[in-house]
C-alpha positions in Angstrom: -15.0 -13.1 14.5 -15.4 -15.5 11.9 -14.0 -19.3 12.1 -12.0 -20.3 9.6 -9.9 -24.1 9.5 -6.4 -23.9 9.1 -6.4 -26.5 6.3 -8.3 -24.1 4.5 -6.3 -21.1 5.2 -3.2 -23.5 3.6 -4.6 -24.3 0.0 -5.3 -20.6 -0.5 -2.2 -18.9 0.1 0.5 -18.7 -2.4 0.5 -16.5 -5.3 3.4 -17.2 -6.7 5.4 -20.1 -8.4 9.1 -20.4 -9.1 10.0 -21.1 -12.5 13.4 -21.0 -14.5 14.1 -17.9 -16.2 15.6 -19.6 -19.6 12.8 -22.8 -19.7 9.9 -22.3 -21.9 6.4 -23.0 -20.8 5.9 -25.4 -23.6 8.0 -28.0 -25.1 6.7 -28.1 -29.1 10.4 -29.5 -30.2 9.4 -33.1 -30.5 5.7 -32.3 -31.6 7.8 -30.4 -34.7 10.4 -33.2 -35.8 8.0 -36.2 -35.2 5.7 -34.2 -38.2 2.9 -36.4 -39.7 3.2 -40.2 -39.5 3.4 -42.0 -43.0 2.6 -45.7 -43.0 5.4 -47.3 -44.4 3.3 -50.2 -46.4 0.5 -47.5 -47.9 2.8 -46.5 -51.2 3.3 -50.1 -52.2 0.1 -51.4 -51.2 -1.5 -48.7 -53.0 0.7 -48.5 -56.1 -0.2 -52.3 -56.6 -3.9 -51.7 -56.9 -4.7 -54.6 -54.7 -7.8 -54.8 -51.9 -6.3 -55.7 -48.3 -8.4 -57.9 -45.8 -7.6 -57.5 -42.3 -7.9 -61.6 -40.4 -9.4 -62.1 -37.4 -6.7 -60.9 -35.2 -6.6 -57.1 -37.2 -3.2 -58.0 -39.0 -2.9 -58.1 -42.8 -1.8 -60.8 -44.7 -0.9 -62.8 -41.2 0.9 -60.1 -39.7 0.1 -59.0 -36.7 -0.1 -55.0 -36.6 1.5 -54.4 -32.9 4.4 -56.0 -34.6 4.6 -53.6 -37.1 3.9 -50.2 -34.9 3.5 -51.3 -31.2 0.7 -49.2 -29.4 1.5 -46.4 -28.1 0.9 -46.4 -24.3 -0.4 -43.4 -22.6 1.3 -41.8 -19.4 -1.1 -42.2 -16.2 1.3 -39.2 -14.9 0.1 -35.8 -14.2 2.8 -33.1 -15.5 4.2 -32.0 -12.5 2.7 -28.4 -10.7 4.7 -25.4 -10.8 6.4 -25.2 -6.7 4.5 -22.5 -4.5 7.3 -20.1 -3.7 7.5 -19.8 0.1 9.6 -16.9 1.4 12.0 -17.7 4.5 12.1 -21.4 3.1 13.0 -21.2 -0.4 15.4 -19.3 -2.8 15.7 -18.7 -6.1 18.5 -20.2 -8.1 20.5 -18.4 -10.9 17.9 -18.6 -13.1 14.5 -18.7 -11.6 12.3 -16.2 -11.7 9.1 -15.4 -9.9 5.4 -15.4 -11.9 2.1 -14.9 -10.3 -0.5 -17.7 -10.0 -3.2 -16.0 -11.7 -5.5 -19.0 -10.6 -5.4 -17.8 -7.1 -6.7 -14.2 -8.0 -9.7 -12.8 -9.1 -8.0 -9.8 -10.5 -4.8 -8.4 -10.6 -3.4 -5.3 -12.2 -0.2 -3.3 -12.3 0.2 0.2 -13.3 3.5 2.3 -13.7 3.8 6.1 -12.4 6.4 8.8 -13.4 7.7 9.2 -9.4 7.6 6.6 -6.8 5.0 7.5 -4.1 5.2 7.2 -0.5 2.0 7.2 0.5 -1.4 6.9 -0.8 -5.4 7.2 0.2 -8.2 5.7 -1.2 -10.9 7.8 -2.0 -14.8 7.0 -1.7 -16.9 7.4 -4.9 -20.3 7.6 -6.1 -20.3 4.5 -8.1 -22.2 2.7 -4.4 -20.6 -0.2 -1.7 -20.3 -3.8 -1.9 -19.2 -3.6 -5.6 -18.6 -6.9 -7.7 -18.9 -6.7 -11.4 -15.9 -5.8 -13.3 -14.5 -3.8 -15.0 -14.1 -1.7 -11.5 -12.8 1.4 -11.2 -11.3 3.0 -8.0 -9.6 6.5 -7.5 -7.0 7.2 -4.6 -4.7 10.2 -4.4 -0.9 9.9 -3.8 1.9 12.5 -3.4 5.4 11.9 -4.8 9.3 11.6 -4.0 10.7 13.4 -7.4 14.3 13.7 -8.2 14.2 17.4 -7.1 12.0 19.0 -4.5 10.7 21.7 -7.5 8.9 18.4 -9.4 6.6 17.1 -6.4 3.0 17.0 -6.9 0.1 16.2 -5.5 -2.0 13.6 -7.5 -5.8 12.2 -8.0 -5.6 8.6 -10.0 -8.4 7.1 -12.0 -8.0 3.6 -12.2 -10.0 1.8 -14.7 -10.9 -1.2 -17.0 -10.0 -3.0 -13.7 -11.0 -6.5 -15.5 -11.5 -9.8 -14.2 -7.8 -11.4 -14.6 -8.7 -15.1 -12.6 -6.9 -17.8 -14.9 -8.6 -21.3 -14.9 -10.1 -20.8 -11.1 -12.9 -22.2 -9.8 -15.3 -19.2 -10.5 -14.2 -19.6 -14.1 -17.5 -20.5 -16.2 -17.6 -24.3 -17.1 -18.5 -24.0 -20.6 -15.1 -22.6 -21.0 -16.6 -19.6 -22.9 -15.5 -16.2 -21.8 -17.3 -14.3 -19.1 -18.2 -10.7 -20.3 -16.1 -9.4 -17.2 -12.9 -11.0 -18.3 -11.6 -9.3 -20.8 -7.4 -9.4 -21.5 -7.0 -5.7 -21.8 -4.4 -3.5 -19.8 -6.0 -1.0 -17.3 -5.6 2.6 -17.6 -4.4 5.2 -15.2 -5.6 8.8 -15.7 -4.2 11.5 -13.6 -4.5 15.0 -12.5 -2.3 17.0 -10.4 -0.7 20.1 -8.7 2.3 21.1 -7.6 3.9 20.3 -4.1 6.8 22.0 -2.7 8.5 19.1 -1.8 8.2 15.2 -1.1 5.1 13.9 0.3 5.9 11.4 3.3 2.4 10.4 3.8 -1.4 12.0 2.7 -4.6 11.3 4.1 -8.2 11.7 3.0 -10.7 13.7 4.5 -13.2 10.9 5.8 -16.6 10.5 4.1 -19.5 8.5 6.4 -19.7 4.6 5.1 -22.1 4.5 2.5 -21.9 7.8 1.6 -20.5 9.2 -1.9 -18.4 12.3 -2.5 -19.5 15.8 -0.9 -22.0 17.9 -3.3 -20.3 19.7 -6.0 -20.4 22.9 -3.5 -18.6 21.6 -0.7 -14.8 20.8 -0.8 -13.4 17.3 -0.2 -9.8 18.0 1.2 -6.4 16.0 1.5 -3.6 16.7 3.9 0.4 16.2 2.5 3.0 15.5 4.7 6.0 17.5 3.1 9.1 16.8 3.8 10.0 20.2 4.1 8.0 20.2 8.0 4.7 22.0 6.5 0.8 20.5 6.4 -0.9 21.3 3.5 -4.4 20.6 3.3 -5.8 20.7 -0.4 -9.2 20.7 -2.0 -9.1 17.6 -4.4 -12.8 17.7 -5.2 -11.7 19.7 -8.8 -9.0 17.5 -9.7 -11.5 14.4 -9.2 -13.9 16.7 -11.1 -11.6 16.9 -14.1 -11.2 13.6 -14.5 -14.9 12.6 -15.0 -16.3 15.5 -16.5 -15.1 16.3 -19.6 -13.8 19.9 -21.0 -13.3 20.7 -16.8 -10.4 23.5 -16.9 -8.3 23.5 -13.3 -7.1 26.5 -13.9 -10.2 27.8 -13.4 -10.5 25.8 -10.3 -7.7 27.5 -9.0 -6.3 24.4 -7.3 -2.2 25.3 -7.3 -1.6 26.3 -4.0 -3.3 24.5 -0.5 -6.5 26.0 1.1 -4.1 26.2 3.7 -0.9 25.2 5.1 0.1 23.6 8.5 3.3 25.7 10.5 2.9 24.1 14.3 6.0 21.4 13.6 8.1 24.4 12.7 10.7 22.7 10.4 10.7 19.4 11.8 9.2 16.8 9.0 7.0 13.8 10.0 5.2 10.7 8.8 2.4 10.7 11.1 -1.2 11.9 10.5 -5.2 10.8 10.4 -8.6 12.8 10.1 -11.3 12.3 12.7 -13.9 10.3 11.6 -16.4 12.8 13.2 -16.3 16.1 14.7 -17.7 15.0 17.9 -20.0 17.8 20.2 -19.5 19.1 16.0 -20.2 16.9 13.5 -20.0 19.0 10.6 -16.1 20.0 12.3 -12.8 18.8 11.5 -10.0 17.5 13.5 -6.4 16.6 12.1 -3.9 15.2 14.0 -0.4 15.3 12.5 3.3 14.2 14.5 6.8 15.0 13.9 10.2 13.5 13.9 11.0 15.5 17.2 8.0 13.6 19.1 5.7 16.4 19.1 1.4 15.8 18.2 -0.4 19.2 17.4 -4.1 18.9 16.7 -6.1 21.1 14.1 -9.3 22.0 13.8 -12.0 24.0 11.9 -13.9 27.0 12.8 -16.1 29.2 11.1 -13.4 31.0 9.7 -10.9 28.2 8.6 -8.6 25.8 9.8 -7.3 26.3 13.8 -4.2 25.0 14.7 -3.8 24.7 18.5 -0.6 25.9 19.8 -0.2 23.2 22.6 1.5 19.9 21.6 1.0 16.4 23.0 4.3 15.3 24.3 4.1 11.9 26.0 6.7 10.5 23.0 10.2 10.6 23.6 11.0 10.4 20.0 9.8 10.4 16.1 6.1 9.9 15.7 5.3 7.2 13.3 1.6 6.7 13.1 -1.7 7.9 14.7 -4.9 6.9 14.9 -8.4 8.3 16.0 -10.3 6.4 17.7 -13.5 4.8 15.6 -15.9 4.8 18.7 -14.3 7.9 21.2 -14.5 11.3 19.3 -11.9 13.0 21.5 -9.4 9.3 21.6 -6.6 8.7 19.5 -3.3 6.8 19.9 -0.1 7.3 18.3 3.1 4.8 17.7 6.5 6.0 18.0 10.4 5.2 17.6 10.3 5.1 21.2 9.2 1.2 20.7 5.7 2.7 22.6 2.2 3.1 21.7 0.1 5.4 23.5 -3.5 6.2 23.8 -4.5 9.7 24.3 -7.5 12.0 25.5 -7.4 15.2 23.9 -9.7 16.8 27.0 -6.9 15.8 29.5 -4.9 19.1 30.4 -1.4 18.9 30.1 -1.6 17.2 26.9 0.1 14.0 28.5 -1.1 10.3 27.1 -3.6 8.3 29.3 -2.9 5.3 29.2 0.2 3.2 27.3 2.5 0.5 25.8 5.7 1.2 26.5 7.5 -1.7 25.3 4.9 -2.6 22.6 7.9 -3.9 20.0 12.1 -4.2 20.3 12.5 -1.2 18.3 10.9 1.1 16.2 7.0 1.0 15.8 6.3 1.8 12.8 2.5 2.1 12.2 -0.9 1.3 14.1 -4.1 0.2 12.9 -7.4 0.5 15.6 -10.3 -1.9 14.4 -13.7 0.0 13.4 -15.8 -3.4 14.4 -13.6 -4.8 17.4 -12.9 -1.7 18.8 -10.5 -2.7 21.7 -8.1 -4.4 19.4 -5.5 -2.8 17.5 -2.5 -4.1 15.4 0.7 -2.7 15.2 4.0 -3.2 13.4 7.5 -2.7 14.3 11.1 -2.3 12.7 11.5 -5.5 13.5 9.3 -7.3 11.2 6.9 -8.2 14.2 3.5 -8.0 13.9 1.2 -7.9 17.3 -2.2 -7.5 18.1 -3.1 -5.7 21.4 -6.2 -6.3 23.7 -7.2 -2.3 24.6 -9.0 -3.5 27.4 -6.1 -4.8 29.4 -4.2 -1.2 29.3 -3.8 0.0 32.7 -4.4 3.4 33.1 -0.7 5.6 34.0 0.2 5.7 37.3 -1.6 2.6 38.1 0.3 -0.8 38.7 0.4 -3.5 36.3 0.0 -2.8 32.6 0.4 -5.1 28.9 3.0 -7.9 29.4 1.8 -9.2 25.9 0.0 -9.0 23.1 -3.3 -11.0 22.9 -1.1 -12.7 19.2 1.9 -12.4 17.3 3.6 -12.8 14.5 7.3 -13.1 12.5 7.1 -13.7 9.6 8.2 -10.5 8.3 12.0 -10.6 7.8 12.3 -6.5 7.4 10.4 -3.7 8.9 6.9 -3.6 8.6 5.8 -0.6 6.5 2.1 -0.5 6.0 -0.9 -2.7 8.3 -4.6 -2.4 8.4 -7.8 -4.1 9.4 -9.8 -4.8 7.1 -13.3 -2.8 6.8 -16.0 -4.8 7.9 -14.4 -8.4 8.0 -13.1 -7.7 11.9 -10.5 -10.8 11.9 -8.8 -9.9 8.6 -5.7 -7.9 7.8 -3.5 -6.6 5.6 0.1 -6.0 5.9 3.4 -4.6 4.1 7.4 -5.4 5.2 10.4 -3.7 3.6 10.9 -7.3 2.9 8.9 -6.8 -0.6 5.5 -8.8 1.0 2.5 -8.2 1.3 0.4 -10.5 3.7 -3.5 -11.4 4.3 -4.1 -12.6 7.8 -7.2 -14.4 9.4 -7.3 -14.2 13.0 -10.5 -16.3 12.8 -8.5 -19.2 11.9 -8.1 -21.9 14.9 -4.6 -23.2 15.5 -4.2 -26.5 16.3 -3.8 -28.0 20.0 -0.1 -28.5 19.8 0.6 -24.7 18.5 -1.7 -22.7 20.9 1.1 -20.1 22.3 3.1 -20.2 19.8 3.8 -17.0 16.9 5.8 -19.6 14.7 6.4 -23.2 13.9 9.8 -24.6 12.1 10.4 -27.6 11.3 13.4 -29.9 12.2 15.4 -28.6 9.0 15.2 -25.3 10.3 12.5 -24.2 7.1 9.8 -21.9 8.7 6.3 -23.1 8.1 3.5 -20.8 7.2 1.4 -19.5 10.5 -2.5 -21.0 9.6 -3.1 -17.5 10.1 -1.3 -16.5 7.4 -4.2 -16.9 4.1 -2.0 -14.9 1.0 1.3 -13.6 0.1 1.1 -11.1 -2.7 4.6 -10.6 -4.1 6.2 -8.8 -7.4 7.0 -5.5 -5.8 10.3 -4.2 -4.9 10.0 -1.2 -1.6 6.7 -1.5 -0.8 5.5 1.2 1.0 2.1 1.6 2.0 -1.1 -0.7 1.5 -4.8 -0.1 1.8 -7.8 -2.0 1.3 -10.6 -0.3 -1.0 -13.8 0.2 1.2 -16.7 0.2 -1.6 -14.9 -3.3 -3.1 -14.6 -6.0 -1.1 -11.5 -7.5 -0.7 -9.5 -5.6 -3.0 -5.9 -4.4 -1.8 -4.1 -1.4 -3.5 -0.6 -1.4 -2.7 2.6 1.7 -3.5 6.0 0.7 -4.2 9.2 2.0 -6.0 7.9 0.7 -9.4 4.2 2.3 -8.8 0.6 1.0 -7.9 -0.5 -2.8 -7.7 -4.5 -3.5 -7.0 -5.7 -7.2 -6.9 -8.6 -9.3 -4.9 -7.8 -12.7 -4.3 -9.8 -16.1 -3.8 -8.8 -16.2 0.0 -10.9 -12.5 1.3 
């Protein structure tokens, strides 16, 4: 992991100021009723005709000129700094409002959609990795929670003229001239979509190897839906993508209205929770979808030859709603899922019986909400809980089940949350950063790699003796703005960008801190 001081972490981390909501942010009164000075001997003195000698001392005619206009003394005062807005320690007064440091991020963009969504995926391109000139442009696809079930859909976004937005930073060029990647223009959001019976709880991406762009034309690139009416549909996206970059593309054509096909295992029991292997294991060419209901049950899908498979036997090691699963990034036939049982399990999908292996059982107080495995540290995992907790489990010290011992506690952890957390994941190559969400209306970058100091080893939280909390050094960004976020992703072909969903619609930003 990578070491980073927590005085560093510090400077980096708020992005947003309090200011008050009726106060302009320039006061041009007295600049306006002062006008242009007149010198109050230059009429007479002129209208006379007469030359004027200054003495020796600068006055005129043996006055001294301080006398006349005293000098005007220059403030050695900096105007004050707007005040970082801290959440859990400060409060906004009646008319205060929050706005968004814009010298703290590189780029920062907001873009309104018709229906909140849920849930979200980022989706790889050919435009290549490790992308870093702007304008970018990223696409994801998202399924909605309409006002009636009849005007769902299921939708690919183009996001573009993703500008540089960085406001008098550090990176800003020092002749002051603009760079050619900072243009003040809005981004635009293009769309295509098809119609989903139903709201979408959560949709996931078929998985693309790193470094790879989208499947040839010929091959489909699928997308499974979540519906809220207990069915998995599994989609073909690659037309709707299509569309959107190649001009006259007709989707009717395409035939892409109804699902290549549709999940019925759960019966009519909706859920939340569901991930694509990464590989197909013995098969790599296969795939293997794991989706979990409300009523605790796991079914695993595959493909054959002829289609999609679903297996008929469930995993049923939960003893209530599924929240969140997770393949395995190393162990093709691994996965572990989070549930409102306050457990997270880890599963083998060889063992008979389709009973978990190994186990958490009291990872959180309540409700664990989601699960994130790291792809480069592959025995730690994060998870969040209905509690606002954060944790971040050591694989290597679960005892198998049946054996004695097992996880007292998590290798760290973290409060700072003050409502459930909705959304966390690793970052994907940096293997001490992470992102998360909280019904709480944050988002948060973390940095494991950042040493505590002596006196705070063991501890999740300081607060000081008025009772304010203090920020964990751990703790590098706070990303606020957004009411009901719900999900949050980091884009994998640009580094450190986060793309976030909430009730008002997408926000995608990269900050000075990742």
């Amino acid at each position: 992991m990578s070491k980073r001081s927590a005085a560093d972490s510090q400077t980096e981390g708020q992005a947003y100021t309090k200011v008050s909501g009726n106060a302009s942010r320039r006061d041009d009164a007295t600049a306006d009723e002062m006008g242009e000075f007149e010198d109050a001997w230059e009429d007479e003195i002129e209208s006379e005709g007469e030359a004027v000698d200054a003495d020796a001392d600068g006055g005129v005619d043996g006055m001294d000129v301080d006398e006349v206009m005293p000098a005007i003394e220059e403030s050695e005062e900096k105007p004050s700094e707007p005040e970082a807005f801290i959440p859990g320690t400060h409060v906004l007064g009646k008319d205060e409002v929050l706005e968004p440091d814009d010298t703290v991020y590189i780029m920062r963009h907001s873009m309104n959609v018709s229906w909140p969504c849920l849930s979200f995926d980022v989706l790889r391109d050919n435009l290549g990795d490790e992308r870093q000139r702007y304008p970018a442009v990223a696409y994801i696809v998202a399924g909605t929670q309409a006002d009636r079930r009849s005007n769902n859909e299921v939708s690919v976004y183009k996001m573009s003229s993703l500008y540089r937005t960085q406001k008098n930073g550090e990176d800003s060029d020092s002749d002051g001239e603009d760079n050619e990647d900072d243009l003040d223009e809005d981004p635009v959001l293009e769309y295509r979509s098809v119609p989903h019976d139903g709201g979408v709880n959560r949709v996931r991406a078929q998985p693309l190897p790193p470094s790879s762009g989208l499947p040839p034309v010929s091959q489909p690139y699928y997308a499974a839906t979540w519906a809220e009416t207990g069915k998995v549909h599994i989609w073909d996206i690659r037309p709707l993508i299509e569309s959107l970059d190649t001009p006259g593309y007709s989707l009717e054509k395409a035939r892409t209205n109804k699902p290549t096909f549709s999940i019925n295992s759960h019966g009519h029991a909706e859920g939340f929770a569901m991930d694509w292997a990464s590989s197909g294991g013995a098969n790599p060419s296969a795939l293997r979808l794991l989706t979990g209901d409300i009523h605790s049950k796991i079914y695993l899908t595959i493909t054959t030859p002829s289609g999609f498979n679903p297996l008929s036997q469930p995993f049923v090691s939960h003893t209530s709603s599924v929240e969140d699963i997770q393949w395995s990034p190393t162990e093709p036939t691994v996965f572990a899922s989070c549930s409102a049982d306050c457990s997270v399990q880890i599963w083998d999908v060889r063992t008979r019986g389709r009973q978990s292996a190994t186990g958490i059982d009291h990872a959180h107080e309540s409700d664990v909400n989601v699960i994130s495995w790291n792809r480069n540290t592959t025995y730690l995992m994060l998870s969040g809980g209905d509690e606002g907790g954060i944790k971040v489990w050591d694989l290597r010290s679960v005892k198998k089940r049946g054996s004695s011992g097992g996880v007292s506690s998590p290798v760290a952890a973290f409060t700072w949350h003050k409502a459930p957390i909705t959304s966390i994941e690793w970052h994907s190559t940096d293997d001490s950063v992470f992102v998360a969400s909280g019904a709480d209306d944050q988002v948060t970058l973390w940095d494991l790699g950042v040493e505590q100091d002596d006196e705070d080893v063991g501890t999740a939280m300081n607060v000081t003796p008025d009772g304010d909390q203090e920020v964990p050094p751990q703790l590098l960004f706070i990303h606020q703005g957004q009411k009901d976020v719900k999900e949050v992703h980091w884009h994998p072909q640009i580094p450190g960008t986060v793309i976030t969903t909430a009730l008002d619609g997408f926000n995608i930003f990269k900050t000075i801190s990742v």
